[in-house]
C-alpha positions in Angstrom: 0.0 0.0 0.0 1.5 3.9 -0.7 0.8 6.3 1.8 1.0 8.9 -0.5 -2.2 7.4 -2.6 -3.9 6.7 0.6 -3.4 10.5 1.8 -4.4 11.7 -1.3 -7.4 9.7 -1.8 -8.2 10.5 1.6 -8.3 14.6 2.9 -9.0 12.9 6.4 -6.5 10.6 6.8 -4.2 13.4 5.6 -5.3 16.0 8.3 -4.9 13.4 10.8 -1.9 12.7 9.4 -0.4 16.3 9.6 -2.0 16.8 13.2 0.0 13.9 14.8 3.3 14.8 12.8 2.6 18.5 14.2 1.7 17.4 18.1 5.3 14.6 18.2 6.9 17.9 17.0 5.6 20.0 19.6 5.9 17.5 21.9 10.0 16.4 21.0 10.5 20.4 21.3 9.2 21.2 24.5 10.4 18.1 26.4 14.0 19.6 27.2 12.8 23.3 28.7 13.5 23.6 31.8 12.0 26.0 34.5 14.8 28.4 35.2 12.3 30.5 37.7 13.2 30.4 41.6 10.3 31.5 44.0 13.2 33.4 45.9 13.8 37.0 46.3 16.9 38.3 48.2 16.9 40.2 51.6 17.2 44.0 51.3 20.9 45.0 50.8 21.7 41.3 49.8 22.0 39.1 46.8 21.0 35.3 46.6 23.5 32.8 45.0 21.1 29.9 43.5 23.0 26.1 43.0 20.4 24.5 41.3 21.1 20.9 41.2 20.3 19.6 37.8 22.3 16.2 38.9 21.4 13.2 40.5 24.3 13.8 43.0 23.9 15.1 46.6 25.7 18.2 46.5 28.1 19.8 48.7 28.1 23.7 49.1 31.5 25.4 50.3 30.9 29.2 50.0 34.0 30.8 51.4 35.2 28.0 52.8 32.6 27.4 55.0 30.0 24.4 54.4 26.5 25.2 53.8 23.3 23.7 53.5 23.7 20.6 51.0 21.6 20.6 47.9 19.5 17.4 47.2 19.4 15.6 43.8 17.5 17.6 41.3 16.7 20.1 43.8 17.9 23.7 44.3 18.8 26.1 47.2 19.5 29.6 48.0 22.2 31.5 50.0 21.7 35.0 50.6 25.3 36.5 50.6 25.9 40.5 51.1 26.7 41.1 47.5 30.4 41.2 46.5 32.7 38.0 45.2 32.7 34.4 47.1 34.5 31.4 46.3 31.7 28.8 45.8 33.0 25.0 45.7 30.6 22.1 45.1 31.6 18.5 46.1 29.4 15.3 45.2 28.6 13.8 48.5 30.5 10.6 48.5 32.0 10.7 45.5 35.0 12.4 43.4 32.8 15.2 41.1 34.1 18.5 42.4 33.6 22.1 40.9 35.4 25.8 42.0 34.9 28.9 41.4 34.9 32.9 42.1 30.8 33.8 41.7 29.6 37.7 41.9 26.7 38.0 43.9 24.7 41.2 43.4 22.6 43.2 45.4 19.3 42.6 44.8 19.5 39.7 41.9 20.0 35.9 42.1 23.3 34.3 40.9 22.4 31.4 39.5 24.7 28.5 39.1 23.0 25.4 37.1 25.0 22.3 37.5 25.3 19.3 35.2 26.8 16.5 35.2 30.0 16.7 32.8 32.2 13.5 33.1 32.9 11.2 35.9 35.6 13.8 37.9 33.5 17.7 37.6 30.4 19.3 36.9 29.5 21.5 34.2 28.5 24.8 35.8 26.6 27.5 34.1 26.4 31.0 35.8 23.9 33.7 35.2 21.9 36.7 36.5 18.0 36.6 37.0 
C-alpha cells in the first residue's frame, strides 16, 4: 500500500496525518525546557546565589570556605550572601565530582549556578543573573 495514494485519496487521513506529525513535533520540542524560575527574592541590601542541582548527586556547598546547606538531587537552594565575590565550591557527597569557582553576587539579583553533570571527575557549571 502507498501512503501517498492513501493521503491523497483520503483529505481525512491526511489531516490526521499532519496533526499527529505536528503534536510529536511540539511534543520532541518542548520536552527539554527547563523551569529556570526560583520563587526566591533576596533580603534587602543582599543578593541570593542559587545552586540549582540539575544532577542526580547530593551536592556539597563550600561558600568561602565554609559548608552550607547541602543541595538534594534535582533540587535547588538559596544563600543569601551581602553582595560582593565568594569562592563557591561544590563536592558530590560521597564521590569524586568537584567544581570551584569565584561567583559575583549582586545586590538585589540571584546568581544562578545550574549544574550538570560533565564527566565522571567535575560538573559542568553555568552562571547567570536573573
Amino acid at each position: 500500500m502507498n501512503i501517498n495514494r492513501v493521503l491523497q485519496s483520503c483529505p481525512f487521513a491526511a489531516r490526521a496525518a499532519a496533526a499527529i506529525f505536528t503534536a510529536a513535533g511540539l511534543a520532541a520540542m518542548t520536552a527539554g525546557c527547563e523551569d529556570d524560575s526560583f520563587p526566591h527574592t533576596p533580603p534587602d541590601g543582599q543578593g541570593s546565589l542559587i545552586v540549582d542541582n540539575r544532577t542526580g548527586d547530593r551536592l556539597e556547598v563550600f561558600i568561602n570556605g565554609v559548608e552550607s546547606t547541602r543541595v538534594d538531587n534535582y533540587d535547588y537552594e538559596a544563600y543569601d550572601r551581602e553582595p560582593g565575590v565568594c569562592r563557591v565550591v561544590l563536592q558530590e557527597r560521597h564521590g569524586s565530582r568537584s567544581y570551584r569557582e569565584d561567583v559575583d553576587i549582586l545586590e538585589g539579583r540571584l546568581t544562578v549556578m545550574r549544574v550538570r553533570w560533565f564527566d565522571s571527575y567535575s560538573y559542568e557549571v553555568d552562571i547567570y543573573f536573573d
